[in-house]
N, C-alpha and C positions, 0 to 999 in steps of 0.2 A: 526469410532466413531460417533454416534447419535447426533447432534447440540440440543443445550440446550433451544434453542426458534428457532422460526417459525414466519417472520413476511411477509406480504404480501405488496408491494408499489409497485404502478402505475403498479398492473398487473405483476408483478414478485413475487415468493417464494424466499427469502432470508433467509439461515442458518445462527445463530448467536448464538458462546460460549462465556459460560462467566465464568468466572474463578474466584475466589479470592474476597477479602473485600478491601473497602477504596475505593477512589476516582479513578473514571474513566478510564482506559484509552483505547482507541481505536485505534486495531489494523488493519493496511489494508494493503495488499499484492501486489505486483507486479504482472502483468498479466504474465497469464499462472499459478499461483502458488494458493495457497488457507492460511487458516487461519491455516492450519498445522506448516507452517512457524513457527509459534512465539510461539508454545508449549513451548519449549525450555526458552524463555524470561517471558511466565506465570508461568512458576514454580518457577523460580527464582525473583516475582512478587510477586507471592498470599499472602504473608504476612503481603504489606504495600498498593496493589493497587489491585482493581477490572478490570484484561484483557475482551474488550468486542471485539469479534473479529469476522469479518464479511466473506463468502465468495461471493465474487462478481457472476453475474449472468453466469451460466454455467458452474460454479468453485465448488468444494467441494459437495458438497451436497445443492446448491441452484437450480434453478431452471431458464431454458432459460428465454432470452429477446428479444421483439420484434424490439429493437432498440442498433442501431450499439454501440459496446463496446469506450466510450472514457472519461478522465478526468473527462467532463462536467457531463457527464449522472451517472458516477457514483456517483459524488457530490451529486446530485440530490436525486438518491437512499437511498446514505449515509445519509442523512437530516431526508430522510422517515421513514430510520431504527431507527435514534435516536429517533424521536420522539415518535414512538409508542414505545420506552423502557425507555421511558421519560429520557434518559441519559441527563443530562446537563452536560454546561461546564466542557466538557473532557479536558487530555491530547491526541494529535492526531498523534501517529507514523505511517508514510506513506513509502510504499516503491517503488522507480519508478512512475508507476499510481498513487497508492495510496497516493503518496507525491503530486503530482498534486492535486488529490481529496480534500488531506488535506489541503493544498492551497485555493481552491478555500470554503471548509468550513469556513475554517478559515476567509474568507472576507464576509460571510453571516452572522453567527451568536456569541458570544461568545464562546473561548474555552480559557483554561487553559494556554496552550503551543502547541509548532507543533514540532514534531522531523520530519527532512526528512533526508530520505535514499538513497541517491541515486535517486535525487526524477527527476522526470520529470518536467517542464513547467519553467526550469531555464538558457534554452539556445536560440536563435533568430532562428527563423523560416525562415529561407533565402533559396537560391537558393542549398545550399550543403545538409541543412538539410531536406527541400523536395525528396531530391535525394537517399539520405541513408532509407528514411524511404518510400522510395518507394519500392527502393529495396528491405527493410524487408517484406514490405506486399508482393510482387511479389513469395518469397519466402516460406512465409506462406501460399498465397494462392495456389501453387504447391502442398504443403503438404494436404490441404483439395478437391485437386482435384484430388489426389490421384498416386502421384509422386514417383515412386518405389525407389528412392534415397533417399527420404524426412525423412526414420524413422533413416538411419544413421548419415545425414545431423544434423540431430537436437538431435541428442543424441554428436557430436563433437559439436555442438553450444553450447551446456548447459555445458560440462566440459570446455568453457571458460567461460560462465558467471558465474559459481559456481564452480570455482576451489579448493578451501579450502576443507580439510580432514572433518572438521566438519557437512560441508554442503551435503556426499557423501548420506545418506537414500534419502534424502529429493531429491536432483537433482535425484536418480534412478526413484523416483515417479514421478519426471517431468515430464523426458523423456518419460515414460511409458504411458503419457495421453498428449507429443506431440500431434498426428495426429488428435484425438478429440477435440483439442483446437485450433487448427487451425485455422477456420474462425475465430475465435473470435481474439486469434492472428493478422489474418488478419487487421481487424478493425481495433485495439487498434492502428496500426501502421499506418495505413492509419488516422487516426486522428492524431497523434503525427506531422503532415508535416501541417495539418492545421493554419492559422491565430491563432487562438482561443486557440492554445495549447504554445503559448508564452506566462505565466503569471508572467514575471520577472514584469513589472510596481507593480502587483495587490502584489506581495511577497514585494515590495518595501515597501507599504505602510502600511501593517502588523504593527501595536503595539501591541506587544507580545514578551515574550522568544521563540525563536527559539531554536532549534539544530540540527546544519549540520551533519551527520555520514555519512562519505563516505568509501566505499570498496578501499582501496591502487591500485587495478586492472582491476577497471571498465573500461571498452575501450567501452562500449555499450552508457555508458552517462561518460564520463569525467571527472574529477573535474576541470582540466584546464579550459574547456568552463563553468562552470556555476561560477567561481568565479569571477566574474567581477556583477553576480547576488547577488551572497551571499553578497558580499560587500555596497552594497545596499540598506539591510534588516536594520531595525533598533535595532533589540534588539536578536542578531545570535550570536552564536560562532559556532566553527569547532572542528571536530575531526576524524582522519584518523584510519581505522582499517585492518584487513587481510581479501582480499578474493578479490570476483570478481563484488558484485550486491548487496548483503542482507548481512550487515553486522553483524544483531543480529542474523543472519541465519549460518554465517560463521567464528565467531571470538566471539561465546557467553559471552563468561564470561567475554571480556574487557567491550563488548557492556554494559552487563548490569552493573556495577562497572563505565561507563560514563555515565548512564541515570539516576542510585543514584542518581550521585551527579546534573542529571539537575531533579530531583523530589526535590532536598533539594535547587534547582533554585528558583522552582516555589509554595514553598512552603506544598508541600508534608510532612507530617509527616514518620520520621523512625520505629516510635511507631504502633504495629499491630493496626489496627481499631478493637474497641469491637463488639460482633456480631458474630454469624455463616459467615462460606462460604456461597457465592451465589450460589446454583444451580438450575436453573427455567428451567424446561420444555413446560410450558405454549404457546401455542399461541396468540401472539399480533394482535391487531384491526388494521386494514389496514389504511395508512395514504398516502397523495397526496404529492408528493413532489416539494420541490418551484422549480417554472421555472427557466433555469439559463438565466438571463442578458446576451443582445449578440449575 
């Protein structure tokens, strides 16, 4: 599928679809994954909210980066991208990274609400979690070195983070663009063990609706280690669904049936918005994105 705009920040091509009428919302993916993801949640969207949904650099149909994949940098991008689509004050559903990303947008500028999915930057950076995530990268980085175990390795890796019946097209796809994502893989997981990828303080102090959706199966991020984070937050609720990572990816129809009702949270209208669909082809004017703090 063709992405709907074309926008260019700090020297990256980023693909961005956009889907549907009404207010905002922006989708963002866990690494390794793309903006395919959340087809599923746009359709069962278009009628009350506008899906803008991004593929991060080297993902989907965007375009490499010269700088290592992490939280921060994607923020960064993220900022870039709204601006030149002049998107304001969204809703920001993030999954894993992208719940990180959305985090840390969330402390730069206005946004509507944050859903996190399974999000990253909600556990302490200690001596254990350096160690796991060194591992992953040591792993990844095999598979982009060209590890003749690595395409089986990671096709069992992926039927446990996306164990769910729902999620089987979408994990084939995974698997299938493993060893190309690799490096990138790499990075993403070699930042996760950094200082800077702890943003439980910065989710603290969030004034905003929140909403936790966690996968019942996650053993990749926990829900046990980040509730002591969640609890923290000022204005979060929870809620548990089926799968292993992505749980609007694996458990659709409850997911979207809990994000109604946090659109009818945050003041979203059930009533279609008057107006055609959006569908823009257009390429957007290149924008500089703010440094991140830190």
């Amino acid at each position: 599928m063709s992405p709907q705009a074309i926008v260019f920040v700090d020297g990256v091509t980023l693909a961005v679809r956009r889907d549907g009428r009404g207010p905002p919302v922006v989708c963002l993916s866990a690494i390794g994954h793309d903006s395919d993801d959340f087809d599923g949640l746009a359709e069962r969207l278009g009628g009350r909210c506008e899906t803008v949904r991004l593929d991060w650099p080297g993902h989907g149909q965007s375009g490499p980066d010269s700088h290592p994949a992490s939280a921060a940098r994607y923020a960064d991008l993220l900022e870039g991208t709204l601006d030149s689509l002049g998107v304001t004050r969204p809703i920001v559903v993030g999954n894993s990274i992208g719940g990180a990303a959305a985090l840390i947008l969330a402390s730069r500028r206005p946004v509507a609400g944050v859903v996190l999915c399974d999000s990253g930057g909600l556990v302490p950076v200690n001596a254990g979690t350096r160690a796991l995530c060194a591992l992953f990268a040591g792993f990844f980085r095999a598979g982009a070195s060209g590890a003749a175990w690595y395409d089986a390795a990671f096709a069992l890796y992926y039927r446990i983070v996306l164990p769910a019946a729902a999620a089987k097209g979408r994990r084939r796809e995974i698997i299938a663009n493993g060893r190309r994502l690799a490096p990138i893989l790499a990075e993403a997981w070699e930042s996760f063990g950094r200082p800077e990828a702890d943003l439980r303080a910065l989710a603290a102090h969030l004034d905003l609706p929140i909403w936790v959706a966690w996968a019942r199966r996650d053993w990749v991020i926990p829900l046990a280690l980040c509730r002591p984070a969640i609890r923290t937050m000022r204005d979060a609720s929870l809620s548990r669904f089926d799968g292993g990572h992505s749980p609007f990816l694996e458990d659709p129809d409850a997911f979207a049936a809990g994000f109604s009702v946090f659109l009818d949270r945050v003041g979203v209208s059930r009533s279609p918005s008057p107006g055609p669909a959006l569908s823009t082809s257009r390429p957007c004017p290149a924008r500089s994105p703010t440094p991140t703090a830190g």
